[in-house]
N, C-alpha and C positions, 0 to 999 in steps of 0.2 A: 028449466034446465039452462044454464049458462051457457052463452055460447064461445065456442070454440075458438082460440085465439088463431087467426089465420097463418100465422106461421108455421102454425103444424105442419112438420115435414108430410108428404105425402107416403112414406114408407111406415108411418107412425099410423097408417091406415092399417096394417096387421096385426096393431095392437094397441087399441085404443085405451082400454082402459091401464095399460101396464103405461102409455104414455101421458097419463092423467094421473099416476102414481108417481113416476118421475118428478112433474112436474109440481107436484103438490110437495113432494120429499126436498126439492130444491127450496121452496120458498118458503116451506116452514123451518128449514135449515139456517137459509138464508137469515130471515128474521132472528129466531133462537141466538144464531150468532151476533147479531145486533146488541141483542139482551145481555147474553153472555160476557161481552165487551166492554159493555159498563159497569161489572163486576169483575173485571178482570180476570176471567178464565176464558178457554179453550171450548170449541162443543168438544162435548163429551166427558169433560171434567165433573161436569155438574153431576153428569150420571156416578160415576165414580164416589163424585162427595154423596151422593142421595144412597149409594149399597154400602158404603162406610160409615153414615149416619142413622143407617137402617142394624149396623152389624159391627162398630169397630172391630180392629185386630183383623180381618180376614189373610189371607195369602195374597201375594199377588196373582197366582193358579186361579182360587175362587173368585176372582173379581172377572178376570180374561174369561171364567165361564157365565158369569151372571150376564155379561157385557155382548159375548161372542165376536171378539174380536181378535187379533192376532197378538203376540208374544208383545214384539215392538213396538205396538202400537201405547199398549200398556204401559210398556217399559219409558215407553218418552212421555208418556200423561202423567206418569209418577213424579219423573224425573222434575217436569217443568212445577207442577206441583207440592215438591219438597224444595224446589230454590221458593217456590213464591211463599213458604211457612204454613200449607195448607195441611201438609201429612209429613208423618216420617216412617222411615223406612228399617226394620232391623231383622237382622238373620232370626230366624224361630227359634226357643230353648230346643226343642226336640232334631233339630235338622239345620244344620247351618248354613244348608244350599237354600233352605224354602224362606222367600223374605216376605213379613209380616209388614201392612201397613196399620199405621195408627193415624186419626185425625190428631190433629195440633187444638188447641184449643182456639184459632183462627180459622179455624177448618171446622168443628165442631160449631163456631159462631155462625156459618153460611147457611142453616139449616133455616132459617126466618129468609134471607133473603132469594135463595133458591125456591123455595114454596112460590111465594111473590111471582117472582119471576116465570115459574111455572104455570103460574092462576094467566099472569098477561098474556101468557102464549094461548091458553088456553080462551078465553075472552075472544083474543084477536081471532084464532081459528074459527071459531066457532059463532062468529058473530053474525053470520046469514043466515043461521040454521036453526030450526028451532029445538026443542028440548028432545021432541022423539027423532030429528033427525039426524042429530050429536048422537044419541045412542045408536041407531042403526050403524050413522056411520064407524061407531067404536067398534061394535059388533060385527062387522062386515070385516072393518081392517083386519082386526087378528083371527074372521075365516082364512082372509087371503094370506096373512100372514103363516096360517098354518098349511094351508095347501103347500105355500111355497116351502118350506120346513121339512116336510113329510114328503117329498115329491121321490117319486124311483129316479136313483140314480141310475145312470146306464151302466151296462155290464160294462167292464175292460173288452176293449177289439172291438166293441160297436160303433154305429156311427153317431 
């Protein structure tokens, strides 16, 4: 087991493994973003082009849900993403409120170099671990990933 970078706050002792998540979440970030950068996108972009390469045409609605992220959040990954020619953007035939994305055929071309990119991150992650450890750990993440998901919300008035 790796040891422990001694920085670790001492309050990071009530929850060790949620401060082993952190810090795992920062630096596979961190990197991704490195990657990302030399393709000229945003994190989170990439995701975006990989459920519109999986799915053109969706809404921007189905995307904020595949995503789980907020309105505006969406709304500026689009945005910054139809200046750089990756997608465009048009009102639905059926609803003029609900706007439809489509990849650009520069957008549609990112599909070879995001894979790539993906494979690196994954290489890079995974390069101390061996094949059953990579799965365990796959498999671990999206339990905790679903506990955290599923979790009871507290009533309104509680504490």
């Amino acid at each position: 087991m790796p040891t422990p970078d001694p920085r670790i706050p001492t309050t990071a002792d009530a929850g060790p493994m949620s401060y082993a998540i952190f810090q795992l979440a920062r630096a596979h970030r961190a990197y991704a973003a490195t990657l990302l950068r030399e393709m000229d996108l945003h994190p989170g972009q990439e995701l975006l082009l990989m459920h519109l390469l999986d799915r053109d045409g969706q809404s921007q609605s189905e995307l904020l849900e595949c995503l789980g992220v907020d309105h505006s959040t969406i709304s500026k990954a689009l945005r910054r993403m139809q200046d750089a020619g990756l997608v465009m953007r048009e009102p639905a035939a059926h609803d003029r409120r609900v706007m439809v994305v489509h990849l650009t055929d520069k957008g549609r071309a990112m599909r070879e170099p995001i894979a790539a990119l993906w494979q690196a991150l994954e290489e890079a992650s995974a390069r101390n671990l061996s094949e059953q450890q990579a799965e365990s750990f796959v498999r671990t993440a999206y339990a905790i990933t679903e506990a955290i998901s599923s979790r009871a919300l507290p009533e309104e008035g509680s504490p």
